[in-house]
C-alpha positions in Angstrom: 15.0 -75.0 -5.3 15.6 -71.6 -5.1 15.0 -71.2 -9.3 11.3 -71.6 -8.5 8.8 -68.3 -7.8 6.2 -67.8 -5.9 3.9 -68.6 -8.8 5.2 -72.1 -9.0 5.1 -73.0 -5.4 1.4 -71.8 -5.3 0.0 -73.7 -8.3 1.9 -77.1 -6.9 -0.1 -76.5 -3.8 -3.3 -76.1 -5.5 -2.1 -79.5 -8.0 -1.9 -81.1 -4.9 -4.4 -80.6 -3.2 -6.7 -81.5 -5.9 -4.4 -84.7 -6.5 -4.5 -85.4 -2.9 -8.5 -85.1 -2.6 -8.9 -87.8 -6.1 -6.5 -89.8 -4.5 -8.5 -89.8 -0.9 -11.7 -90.3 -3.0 -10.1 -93.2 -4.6 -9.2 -95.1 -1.6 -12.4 -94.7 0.5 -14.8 -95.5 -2.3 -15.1 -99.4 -3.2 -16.9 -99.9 -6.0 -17.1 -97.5 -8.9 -14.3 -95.4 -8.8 -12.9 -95.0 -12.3 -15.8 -92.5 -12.9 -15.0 -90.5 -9.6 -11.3 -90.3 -10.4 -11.4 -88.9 -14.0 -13.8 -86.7 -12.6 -11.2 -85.1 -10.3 -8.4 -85.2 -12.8 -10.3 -83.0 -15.4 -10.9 -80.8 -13.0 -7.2 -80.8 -12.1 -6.7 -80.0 -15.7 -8.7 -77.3 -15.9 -7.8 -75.5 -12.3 -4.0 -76.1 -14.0 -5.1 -74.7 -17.8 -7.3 -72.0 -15.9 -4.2 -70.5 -13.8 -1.5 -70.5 -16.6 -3.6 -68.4 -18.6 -5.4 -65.6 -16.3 -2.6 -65.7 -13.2 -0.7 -62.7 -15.3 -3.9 -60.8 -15.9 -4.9 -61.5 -12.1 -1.4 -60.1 -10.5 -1.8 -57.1 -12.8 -5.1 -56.6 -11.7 -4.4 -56.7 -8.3 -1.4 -54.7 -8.8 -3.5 -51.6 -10.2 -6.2 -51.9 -7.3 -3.1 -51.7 -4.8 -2.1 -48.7 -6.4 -5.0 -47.0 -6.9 -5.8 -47.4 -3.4 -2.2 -46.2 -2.2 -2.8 -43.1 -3.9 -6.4 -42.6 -3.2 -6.1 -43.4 0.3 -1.9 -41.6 0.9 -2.3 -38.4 2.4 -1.2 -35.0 0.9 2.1 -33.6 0.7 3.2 -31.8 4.0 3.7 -28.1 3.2 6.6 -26.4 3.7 6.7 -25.5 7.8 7.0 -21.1 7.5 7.0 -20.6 11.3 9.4 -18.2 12.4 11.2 -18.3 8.7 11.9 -14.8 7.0 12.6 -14.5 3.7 13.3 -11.3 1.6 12.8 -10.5 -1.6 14.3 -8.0 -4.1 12.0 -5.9 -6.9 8.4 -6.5 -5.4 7.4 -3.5 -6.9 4.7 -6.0 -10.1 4.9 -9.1 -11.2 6.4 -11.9 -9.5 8.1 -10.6 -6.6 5.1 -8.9 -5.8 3.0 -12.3 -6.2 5.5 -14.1 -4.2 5.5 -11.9 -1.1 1.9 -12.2 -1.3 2.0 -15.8 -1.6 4.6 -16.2 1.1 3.0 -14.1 3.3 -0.5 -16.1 2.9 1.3 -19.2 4.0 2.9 -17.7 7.2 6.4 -16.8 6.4 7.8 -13.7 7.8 8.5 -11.5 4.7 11.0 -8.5 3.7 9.9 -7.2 0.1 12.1 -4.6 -1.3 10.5 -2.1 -3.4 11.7 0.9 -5.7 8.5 2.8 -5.0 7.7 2.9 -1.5 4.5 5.0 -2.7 3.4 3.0 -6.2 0.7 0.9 -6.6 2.9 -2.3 -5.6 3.8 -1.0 -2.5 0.4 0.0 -1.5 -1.3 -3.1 -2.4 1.4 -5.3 -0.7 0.7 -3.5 2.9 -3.0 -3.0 2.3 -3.6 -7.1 1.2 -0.9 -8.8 3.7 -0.7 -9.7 7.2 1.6 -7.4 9.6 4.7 -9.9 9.0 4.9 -8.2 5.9 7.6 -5.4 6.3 8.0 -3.1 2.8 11.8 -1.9 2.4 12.4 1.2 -0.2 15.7 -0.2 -2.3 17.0 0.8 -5.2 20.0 -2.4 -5.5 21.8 -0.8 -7.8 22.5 1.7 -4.7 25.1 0.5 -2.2 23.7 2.5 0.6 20.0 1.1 0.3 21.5 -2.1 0.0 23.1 -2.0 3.3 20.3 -0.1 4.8 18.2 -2.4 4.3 20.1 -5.5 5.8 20.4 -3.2 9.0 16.8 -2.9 8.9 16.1 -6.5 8.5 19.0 -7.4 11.4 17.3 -4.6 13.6 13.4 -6.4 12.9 15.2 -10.0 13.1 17.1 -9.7 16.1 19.4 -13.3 16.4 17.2 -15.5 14.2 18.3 -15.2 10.6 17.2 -14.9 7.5 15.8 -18.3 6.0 15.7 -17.4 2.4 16.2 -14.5 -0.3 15.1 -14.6 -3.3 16.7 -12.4 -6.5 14.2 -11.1 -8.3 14.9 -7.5 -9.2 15.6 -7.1 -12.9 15.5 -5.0 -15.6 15.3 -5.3 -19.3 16.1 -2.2 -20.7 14.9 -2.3 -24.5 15.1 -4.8 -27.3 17.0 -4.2 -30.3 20.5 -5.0 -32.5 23.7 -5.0 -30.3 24.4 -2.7 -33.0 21.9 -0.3 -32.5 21.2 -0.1 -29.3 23.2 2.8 -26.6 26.3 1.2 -24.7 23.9 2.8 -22.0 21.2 0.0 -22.5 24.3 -2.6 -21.8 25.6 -1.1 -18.9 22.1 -0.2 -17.6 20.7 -4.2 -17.6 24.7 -5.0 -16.2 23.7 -2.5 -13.2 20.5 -4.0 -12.2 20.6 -7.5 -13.3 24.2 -8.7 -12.3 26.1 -6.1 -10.4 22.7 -5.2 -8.1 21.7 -8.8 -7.4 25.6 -9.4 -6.6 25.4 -6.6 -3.9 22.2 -7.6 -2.7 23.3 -11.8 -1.9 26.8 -10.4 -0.5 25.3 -8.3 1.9 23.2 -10.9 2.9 25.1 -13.8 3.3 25.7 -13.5 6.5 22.2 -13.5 7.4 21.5 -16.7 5.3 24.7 -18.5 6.6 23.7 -17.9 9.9 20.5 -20.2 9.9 21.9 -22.6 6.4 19.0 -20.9 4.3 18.8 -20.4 0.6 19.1 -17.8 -2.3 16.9 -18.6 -5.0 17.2 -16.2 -8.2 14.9 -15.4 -11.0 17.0 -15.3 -14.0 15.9 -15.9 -17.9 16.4 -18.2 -20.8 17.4 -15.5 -22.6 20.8 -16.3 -20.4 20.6 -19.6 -21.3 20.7 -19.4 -25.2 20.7 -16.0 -27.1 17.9 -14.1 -28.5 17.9 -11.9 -31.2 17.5 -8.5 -30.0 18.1 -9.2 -26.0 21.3 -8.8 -26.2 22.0 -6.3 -23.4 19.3 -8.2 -21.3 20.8 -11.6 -22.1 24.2 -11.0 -21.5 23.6 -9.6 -18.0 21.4 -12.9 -17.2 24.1 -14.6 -18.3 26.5 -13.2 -16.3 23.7 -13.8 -13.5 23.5 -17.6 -14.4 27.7 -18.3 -14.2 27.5 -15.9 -10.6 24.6 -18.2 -9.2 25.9 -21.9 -10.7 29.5 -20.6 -8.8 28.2 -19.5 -5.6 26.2 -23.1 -5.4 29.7 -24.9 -5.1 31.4 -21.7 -2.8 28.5 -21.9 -0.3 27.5 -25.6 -0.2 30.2 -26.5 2.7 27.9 -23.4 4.6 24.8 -25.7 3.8 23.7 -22.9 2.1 21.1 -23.8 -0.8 21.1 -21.8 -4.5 19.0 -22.1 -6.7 18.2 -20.4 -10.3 14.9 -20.0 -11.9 14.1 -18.8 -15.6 10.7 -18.2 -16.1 9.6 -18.1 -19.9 7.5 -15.4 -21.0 5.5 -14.2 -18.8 3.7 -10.1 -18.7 5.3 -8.2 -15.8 5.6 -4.8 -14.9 5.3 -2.4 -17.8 3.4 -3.9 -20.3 0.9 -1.3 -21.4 0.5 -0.5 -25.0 1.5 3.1 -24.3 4.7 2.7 -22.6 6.0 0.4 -25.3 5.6 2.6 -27.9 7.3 5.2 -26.1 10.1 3.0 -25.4 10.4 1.9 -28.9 9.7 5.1 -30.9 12.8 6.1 -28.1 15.0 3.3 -29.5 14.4 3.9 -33.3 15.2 7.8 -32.8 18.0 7.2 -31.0 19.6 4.9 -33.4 18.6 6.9 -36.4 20.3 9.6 -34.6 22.7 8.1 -34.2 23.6 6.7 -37.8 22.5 10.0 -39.2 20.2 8.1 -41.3 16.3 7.9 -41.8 15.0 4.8 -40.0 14.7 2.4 -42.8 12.7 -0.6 -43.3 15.5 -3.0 -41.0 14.9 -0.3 -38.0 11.1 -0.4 -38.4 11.3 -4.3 -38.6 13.2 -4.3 -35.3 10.5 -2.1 -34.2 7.3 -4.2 -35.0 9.3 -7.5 -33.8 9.7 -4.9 -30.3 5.8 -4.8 -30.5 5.2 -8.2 -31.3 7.5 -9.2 -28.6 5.8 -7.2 -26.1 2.0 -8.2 -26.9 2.6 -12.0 -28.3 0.0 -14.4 -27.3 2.1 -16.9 -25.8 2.9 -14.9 -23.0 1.1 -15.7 -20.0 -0.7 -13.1 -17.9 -0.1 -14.5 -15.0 2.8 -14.1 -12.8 2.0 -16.4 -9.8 3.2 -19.4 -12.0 2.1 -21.5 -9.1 4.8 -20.2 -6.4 2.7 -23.4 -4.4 4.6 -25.7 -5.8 7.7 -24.2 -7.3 8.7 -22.2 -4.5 9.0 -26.0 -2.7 11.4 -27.0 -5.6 13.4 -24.2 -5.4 13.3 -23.4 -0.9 14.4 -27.4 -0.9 10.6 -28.6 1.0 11.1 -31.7 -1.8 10.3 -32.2 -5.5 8.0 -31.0 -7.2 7.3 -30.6 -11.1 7.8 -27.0 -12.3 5.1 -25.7 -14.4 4.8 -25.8 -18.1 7.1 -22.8 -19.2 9.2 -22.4 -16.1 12.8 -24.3 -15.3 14.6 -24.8 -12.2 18.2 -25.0 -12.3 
């Protein structure tokens, strides 16, 4: 009995019934009733040929309707709640700090974006486009004493709440070129900002964030992940970043505090003009032709056109939001969500 499916159990019923009725027909009639009963039996054969062959094509059928109307008819995601969450975020000066405090602050979260320029263009259009939760903190991480300025600030504004969430973003990539050509400068320069500033920045913090079991979400790079020619200095800092984040998920998750990592691909933030990367180029072939005492032959000036072309290529996106609607769930831990073409989250 119980190797028999629904299926089976339903066409017996409708065998039967038809069975049943050619069978009642048979006994009430008198005279005639070969006619009557062959009657019923074909149609009992063709109910029984009709079902084995369109009952799969039925159940699918049905199946799809119930599904299109599930997802027609379900309602939308709940958004992630922001009252009375504060969140801070590091180098809000362009591109996707400064889209994310905007975007923060448009859905209601309380926000604390640091800035090196407290008089640029970033800083300005933060306080002159966002609500009055917005609070704009001069920091320069690489700078102890911002650093800790800051978190007084934030404690002082915060009172015994917390901080929900701070997000890494400050970064710096200070040229492209040849580990061999570039200035041990560049190296320690992108290990300032990139590893030993963000490093300042979450331990000063921490006690903020373990206070209320909130998160630390970090913008980091591929260029961590797997090495690109001439990113050296840049790469090895994010990578450096990467192994500090992945370690601090195990450390802090018996806090119930949340890390996450995010590497972006490439994406046009803050300088990006076609004068400032000549100037930054033409910099980096004169200092290594300087430096090798040497005219810049035709292997400097090809790592100067690939600098240009890396700058200015097409598949960079012009667009720094990257849909911080949807990622900024993935990351904060408000549920899944698919990242965006060209964006992973760790």
């Amino acid at each position: 009995m119980e190797d028999y499916t629904l299926p089976f159990w339903i066409y017996l019923a409708v065998l039967t019934v038809f069975v049943g009725g050619a069978m009642k027909k048979l006994l009430a009639s008198q005279l005639s009733a070969a006619p009557s009963l062959v009657a019923w039996l074909g149609a009992t054969v063709l109910v029984e040929r009709v079902w084995a062959l369109c009952l799969p094509a039925v159940l699918l059928l049905l199946l799809l309707l119930a599904c299109f109307l599930y997802f027609r008819t379900r309602p939308p995601p709940a958004a992630l709640p922001a009252r009375g969450k504060a969140v801070l975020i590091t180098g809000c000066d362009s591109g996707f700090g400064n889209a994310t405090a905007k975007r923060l602050d448009a859905l209601g979260f309380e926000v604390f974006a640091t800035v090196l320029d407290p008089s640029g263009d970033g800083a300005r259009d933060l306080l002159r486009t966002c609500s009055p939760r917005l609070t704009v903190l001069q920091v320069d991480i690489t700078q102890q004493q911002q650093v800790q300025q800051a978190l007084l600030d934030t404690q002082a504004k915060l009172g015994p709440k917390g901080l929900w969430a701070l997000v890494n973003n400050a970064g710096v990539c200070v040229n492209f070129g040849d580990s061999e050509l570039s200035l041990m400068e560049n190296f320690r320069g992108c290990m300032e900002v990139n590893f030993f500033g963000t490093l300042s920045v979450t331990r000063s913090f921490l006690p903020l964030l373990r206070q209320t079991r909130g998160r630390i979400i970090t913008i980091s790079s591929p260029a961590g992940d797997q090495p690109f020619p001439c990113l050296a200095a840049y790469g090895a800092s994010k990578a450096a970043l990467n192994l500090l984040t992945n370690t601090l998920r195990h450390e802090l998750e018996p806090w119930g505090v949340k890390v996450s990592t995010v590497l972006p691909s490439s994406f046009r933030t803050g300088c990006r003009g076609s004068r400032c990367s000549r100037t930054r180029s033409s910099t980096f072939i004169t200092a290594a032709g300087s430096r090798l005492e040497l005219k810049p032959p035709d292997d400097l000036r090809e790592s100067e056109r690939f600098y240009t072309f890396t700058l200015n290529m097409k598949s960079c996106s012009s667009d720094s939001s990257w849909n911080q609607n949807q990622d900024w769930t993935a990351a904060a831990g408000g549920g899944p969500a698919e990242p965006e073409p060209g964006l992973k989250v760790l």
